[in-house]
N, C-alpha and C positions, 0 to 999 in steps of 0.2 A: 622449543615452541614458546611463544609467547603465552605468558599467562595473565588471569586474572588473582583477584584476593580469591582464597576461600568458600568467602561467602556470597560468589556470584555463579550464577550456574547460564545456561542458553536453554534458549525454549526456540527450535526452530521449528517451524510451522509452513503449513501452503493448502490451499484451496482445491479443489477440483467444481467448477457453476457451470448453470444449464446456457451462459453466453457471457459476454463483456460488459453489459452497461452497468456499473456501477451500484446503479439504483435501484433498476429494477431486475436482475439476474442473482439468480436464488444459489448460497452452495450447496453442494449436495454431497461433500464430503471434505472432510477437513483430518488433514495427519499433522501431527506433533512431536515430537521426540525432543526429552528432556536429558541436556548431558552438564556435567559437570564441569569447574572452571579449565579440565585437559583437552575437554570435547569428546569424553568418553560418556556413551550412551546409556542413563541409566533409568529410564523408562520412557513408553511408548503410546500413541493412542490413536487409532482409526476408526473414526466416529464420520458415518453416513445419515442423508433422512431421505425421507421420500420427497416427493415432487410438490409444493404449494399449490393448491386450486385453482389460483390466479395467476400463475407463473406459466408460461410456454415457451418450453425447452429449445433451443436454436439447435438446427441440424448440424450445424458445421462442428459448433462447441464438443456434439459427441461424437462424433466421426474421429474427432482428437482422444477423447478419453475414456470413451465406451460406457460410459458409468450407467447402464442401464438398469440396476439394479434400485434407480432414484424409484421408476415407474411403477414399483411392487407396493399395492395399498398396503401390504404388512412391516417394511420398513420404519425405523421412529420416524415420529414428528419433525419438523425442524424446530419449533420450540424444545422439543426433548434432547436433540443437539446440538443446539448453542448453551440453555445448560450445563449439557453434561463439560461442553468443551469449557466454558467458565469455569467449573467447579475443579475441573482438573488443573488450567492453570493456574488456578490461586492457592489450589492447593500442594503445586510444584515451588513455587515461590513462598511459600508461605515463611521459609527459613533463610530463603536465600534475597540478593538481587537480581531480578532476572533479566538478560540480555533476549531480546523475542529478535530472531534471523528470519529474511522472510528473502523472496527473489522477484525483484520489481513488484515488492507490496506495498511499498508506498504509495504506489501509486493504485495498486488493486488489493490485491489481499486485504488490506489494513482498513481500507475504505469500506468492504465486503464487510469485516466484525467488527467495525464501530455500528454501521446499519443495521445488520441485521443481529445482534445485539439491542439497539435502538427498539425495531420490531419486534420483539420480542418482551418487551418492557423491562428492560437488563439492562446495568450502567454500561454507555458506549466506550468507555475509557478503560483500557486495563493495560494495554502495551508502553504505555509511558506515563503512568501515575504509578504512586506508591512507593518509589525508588526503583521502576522499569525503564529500560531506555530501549532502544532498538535500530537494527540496523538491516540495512539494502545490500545483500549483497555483490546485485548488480553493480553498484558505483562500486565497490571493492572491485571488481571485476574491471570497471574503466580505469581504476588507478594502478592497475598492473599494464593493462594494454597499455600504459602511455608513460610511465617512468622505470616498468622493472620490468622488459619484455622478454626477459631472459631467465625468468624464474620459475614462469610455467610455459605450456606451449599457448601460446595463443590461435583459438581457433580464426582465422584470415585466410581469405582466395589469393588466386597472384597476384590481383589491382592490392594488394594490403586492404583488404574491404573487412572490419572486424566483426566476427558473430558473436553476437550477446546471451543468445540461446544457452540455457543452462545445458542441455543435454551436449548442445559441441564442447563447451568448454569441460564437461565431463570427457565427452570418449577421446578430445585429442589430447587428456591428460592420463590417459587407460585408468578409468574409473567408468564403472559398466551404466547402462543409460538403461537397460530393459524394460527395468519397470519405471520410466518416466511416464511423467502424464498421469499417475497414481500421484493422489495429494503425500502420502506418506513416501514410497518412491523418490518423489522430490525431493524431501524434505533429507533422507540419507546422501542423495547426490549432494546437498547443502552440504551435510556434516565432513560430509569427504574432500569435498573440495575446501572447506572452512582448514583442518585440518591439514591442507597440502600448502596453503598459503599462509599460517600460520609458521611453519617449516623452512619455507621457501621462501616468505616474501614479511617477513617477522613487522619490518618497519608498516608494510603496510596493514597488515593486520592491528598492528597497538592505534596506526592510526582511523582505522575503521570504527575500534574501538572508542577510539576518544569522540568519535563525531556520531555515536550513538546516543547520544544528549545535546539537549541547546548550547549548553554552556562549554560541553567539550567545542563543539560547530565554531562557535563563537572563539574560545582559545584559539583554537586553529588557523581561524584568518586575522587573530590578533598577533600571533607568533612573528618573532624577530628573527631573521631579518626579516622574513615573507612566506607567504603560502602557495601552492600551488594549484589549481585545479585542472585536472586532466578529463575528458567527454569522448566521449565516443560519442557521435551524432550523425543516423547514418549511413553508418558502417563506416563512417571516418574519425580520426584522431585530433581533437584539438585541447592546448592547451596554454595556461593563460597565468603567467606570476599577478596576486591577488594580494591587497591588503585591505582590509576592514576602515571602512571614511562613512559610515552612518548608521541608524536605525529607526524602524517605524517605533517612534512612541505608543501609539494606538495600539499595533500588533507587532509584539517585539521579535517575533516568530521571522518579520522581514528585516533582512540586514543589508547593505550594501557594497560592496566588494569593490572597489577601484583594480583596474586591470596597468597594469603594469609598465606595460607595451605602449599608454599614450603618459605623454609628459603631464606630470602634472602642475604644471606650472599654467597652461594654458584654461586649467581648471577653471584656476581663481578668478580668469578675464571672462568670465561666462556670466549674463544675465542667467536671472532665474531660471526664464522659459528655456535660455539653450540648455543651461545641466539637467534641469527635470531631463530634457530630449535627450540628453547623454544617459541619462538612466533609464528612460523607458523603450531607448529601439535595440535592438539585436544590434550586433557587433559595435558598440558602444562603450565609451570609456570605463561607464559603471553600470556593474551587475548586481540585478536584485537575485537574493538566494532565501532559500529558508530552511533557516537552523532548526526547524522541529523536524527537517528529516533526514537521510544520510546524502553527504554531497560528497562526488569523487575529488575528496580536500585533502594535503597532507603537504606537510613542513618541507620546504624547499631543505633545511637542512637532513631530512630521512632521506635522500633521493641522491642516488651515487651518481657521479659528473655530471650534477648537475648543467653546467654551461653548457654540456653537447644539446639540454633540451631545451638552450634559450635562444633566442634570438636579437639580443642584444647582451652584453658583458654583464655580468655579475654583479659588479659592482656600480653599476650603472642606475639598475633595479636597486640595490638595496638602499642607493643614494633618493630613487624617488620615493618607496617605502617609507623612510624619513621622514620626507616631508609630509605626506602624507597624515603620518600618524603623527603630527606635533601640528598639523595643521587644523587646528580646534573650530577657525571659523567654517573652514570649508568642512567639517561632517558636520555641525550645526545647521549648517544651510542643505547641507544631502538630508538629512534626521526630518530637519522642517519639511522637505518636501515631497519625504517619503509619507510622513502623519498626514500631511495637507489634500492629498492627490490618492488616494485609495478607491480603487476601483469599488464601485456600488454595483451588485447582482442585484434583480429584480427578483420580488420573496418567489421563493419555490409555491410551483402548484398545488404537484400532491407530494402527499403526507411522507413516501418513501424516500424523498427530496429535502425534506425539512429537519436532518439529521442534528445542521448544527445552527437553527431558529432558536436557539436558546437552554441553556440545563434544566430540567425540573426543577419546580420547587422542591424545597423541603418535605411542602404535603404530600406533592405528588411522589417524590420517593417514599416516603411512608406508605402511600397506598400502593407503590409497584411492589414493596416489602408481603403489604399485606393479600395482592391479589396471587403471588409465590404460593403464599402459605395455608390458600382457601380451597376447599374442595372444589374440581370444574364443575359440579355441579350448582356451585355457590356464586360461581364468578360473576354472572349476571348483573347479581346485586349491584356490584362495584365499580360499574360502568361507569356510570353517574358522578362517583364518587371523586373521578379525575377532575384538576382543574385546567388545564391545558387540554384545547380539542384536539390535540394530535393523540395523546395517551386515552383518550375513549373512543378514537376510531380504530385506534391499533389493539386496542382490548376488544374491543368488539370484535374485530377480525379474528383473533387470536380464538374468541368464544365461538364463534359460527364454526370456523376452520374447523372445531374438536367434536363435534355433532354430537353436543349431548343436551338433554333436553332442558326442560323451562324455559330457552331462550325466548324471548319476547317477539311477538308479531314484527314490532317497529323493525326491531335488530334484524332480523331473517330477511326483510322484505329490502332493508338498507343494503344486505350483504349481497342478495342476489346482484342488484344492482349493480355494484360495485363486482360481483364475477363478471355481467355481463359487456360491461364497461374493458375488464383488460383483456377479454377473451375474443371481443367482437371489435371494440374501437380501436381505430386508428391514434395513436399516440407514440411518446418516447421508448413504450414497450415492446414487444415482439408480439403480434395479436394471431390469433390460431392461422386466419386467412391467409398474409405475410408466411409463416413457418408451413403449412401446407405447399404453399407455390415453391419456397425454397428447396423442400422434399423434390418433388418435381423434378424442378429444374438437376438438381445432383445427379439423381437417379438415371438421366437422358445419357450422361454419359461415364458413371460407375461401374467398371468392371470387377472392382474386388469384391467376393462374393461375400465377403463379412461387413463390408461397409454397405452393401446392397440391405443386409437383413438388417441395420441397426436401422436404416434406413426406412424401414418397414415396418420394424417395431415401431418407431417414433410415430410414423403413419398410421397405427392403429392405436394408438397412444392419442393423438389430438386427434380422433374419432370419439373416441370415448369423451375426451372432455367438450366434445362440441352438445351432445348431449344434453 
């Protein structure tokens, strides 16, 4: 098995939320399991909350995971479980460096506890600060389907159509799927399959490894002679010989990958305007990627016969890789126009949005320190005390949510508001009206009688909160 030092352990993790957006979909349970650098299991944690005030639960989301147990007002807080989930993993890492495993969190999971972290008034950053790095193990998952297809079973129909689904890639590996759809559940299906490709598929596992950091990312498509990237996109295979030709100054997080497969020679004849166009459209010479998160990337030298997975000679590729990479003016001019041309989002609305509008000051971390360590009876006070209007309306929220008294006229009357607002209006949210009709509609044609009653419960659940 491939190992790490010592002194790195895995912190694999997964969510169970009441839907998919991002922003506004609450978890409601979060499993963890901390194992050593063998991948042996040596502690565990299943931490659930109840439902948010302002949150409305999507029917569909629990039809999948049951998790009905959010709905119990005796349930913690979701403040008492981000928390506890904090405190546990700082204090699993506390000796070690922790490798955090998550399955297609990059794109959800990870997004879910930087937020609602955020919401909470708890630092967003913890999976890749400190000497944390972290890895997808979906893209582990594309760089087997597409250079070691012989190492695990790959779950695929007869068109070759591949499934990304963790629970296929478990059971057509005979590793049991039952308790999927439990965040903890998950999380064991992770360790098992981490485990089985570790064994089986060594090269790609060190290189998973290595592309759990910027800098590993970064070696990776710096490596001699060339890199590889392998995609499922889908439910199909593509894949592309890569060498690194620039990077955004501004956000060094974007790098740009030259593909293999166009000559680069005809690079260099390119106006500005056509390369920018060679890097900004699909199926184009150069790829933008970003090294702060796992890409299905790995060393054309880990990858056995290789040539059976090229489509032009070996030596062809490592002749243009060359130039390439001794071609100083052409990433200078990718670099310039990667800084120059940076897509501008319009500022977020609301507040659940404005994750990454900026870090706290100083102050304001001192006072998130100190609104921790105040009695809720106290918090009130401390409202005020934020200099960022994001950090005293999520304190505030935070205070309303915990119904305990002194709250002030203003605040009560602000919070109402603000229930009335995600419960009734129309927005990015799920609003009671919307999740009502949804109920409905399911129901028309539900035969399973367990999906009927969840179904029903939910039904009596936004009853209660229309109230």
């Amino acid at each position: 098995m491939a190992q790490l030092n010592a002194d790195t352990c895995y912190i694999f993790t997964d969510t169970e939320t009441t839907g998919l957006d991002i922003n506004f979909s609450q978890i409601i349970q979060v499993g963890s399991l901390l194992t050593d650098e063998n991948l042996v299991v040596e502690k565990e944690h299943n931490l659930s909350s109840k439902l948010l005030p302002w949150v409305v639960p999507s029917p569909e989301a629990f039809l999948v995971h049951k998790r009905l147990q959010c709905l119990d007002d005796n349930s913690p807080s979701h403040y008492e479980m981000m928390l506890d989930l904090r405190n546990d993993w700082l204090d699993w890492s506390s000796q070690r460096n922790p490798v955090f495993v998550t399955y297609n969190g990059h794109r959800f999971d990870e997004e879910l506890f930087r937020r609602q972290f955020y919401w909470c008034l708890l630092p967003s950053y913890i999976t890749n600060t400190g000497g944390a790095t972290r890895l997808d193990l979906m893209y582990t998952f594309q760089i087997i389907a597409n250079f070691f297809p012989n190492s695990l079973v790959i779950p695929s129909n007869h068109e070759d159509e591949i499934s990304l689904k963790l629970t296929d890639w478990a059971d057509s590996n005979n590793i049991s799927s039952l308790n999927a759809h439990d965040a903890l559940g998950d999380c064991y299906l992770m360790v098992n399959l981490a485990r089985l490709i570790a064994e089986k598929a060594p090269e790609v596992w060190r290189s998973s490894l290595r592309g759990s950091s910027k800098d590993g990312n970064l070696r990776l498509l710096q490596s001699e002679p060339f890199a590889m990237i392998g995609e499922v996109i889908r439910k199909k295979k593509f894949t592309y010989p890569v060498t690194f030709c620039g990077q955004n100054q501004k956000m060094q997080n974007e790098v740009a990958a030259a593909d293999l497969y166009f000559d680069p020679d005809d690079l260099n004849e390119l106006s500005d305007s056509e390369l920018f166009e060679q890097i900004s459209t699909g199926g184009s010479a150069i790829k933008k990627v970003r090294i702060n998160k796992s890409i299905p990337l790995i060393s054309c030298l880990d990858i056995p016969s290789i040539q059976e997975r090229l489509d032009i000679p070996l030596k062809q590729l490592e002749e243009r890789a060359y130039k390439i990479r001794n071609n100083t003016k052409l990433q200078a001019r990718v670099s310039e126009l990667l800084t120059n041309n940076q897509i501008k989002y319009p500022p977020p609305k609301f507040v659940e949005q404005s994750v990454y509008s900026g870090f706290p000051s100083n102050e304001d971390e001192l006072w998130m320190e100190r609104f921790h360590s105040t009695p809720w009876e106290e918090r009130h006070k401390l409202i005020e005390g934020f200099v960022d209007s994001r950090y005293k309306e999520l304190a505030e929220r935070l205070i309303c949510s915990s119904k305990v008294n002194n709250i002030s006229d203003n605040s009560l009357k602000r919070y109402k508001a603000f229930l009335e607002q995600r419960l009734s209006d129309k927005g990015p949210w799920l609003n009671l009206s919307t999740a009502k009709q949804k109920i409905q509609k399911l129901m028309e044609n539900e035969e399973d009688k367990e999906k009927v009653e969840i179904l029903k419960t939910l039904e009596i659940k936004l009853a209660e909160m229309s109230l």
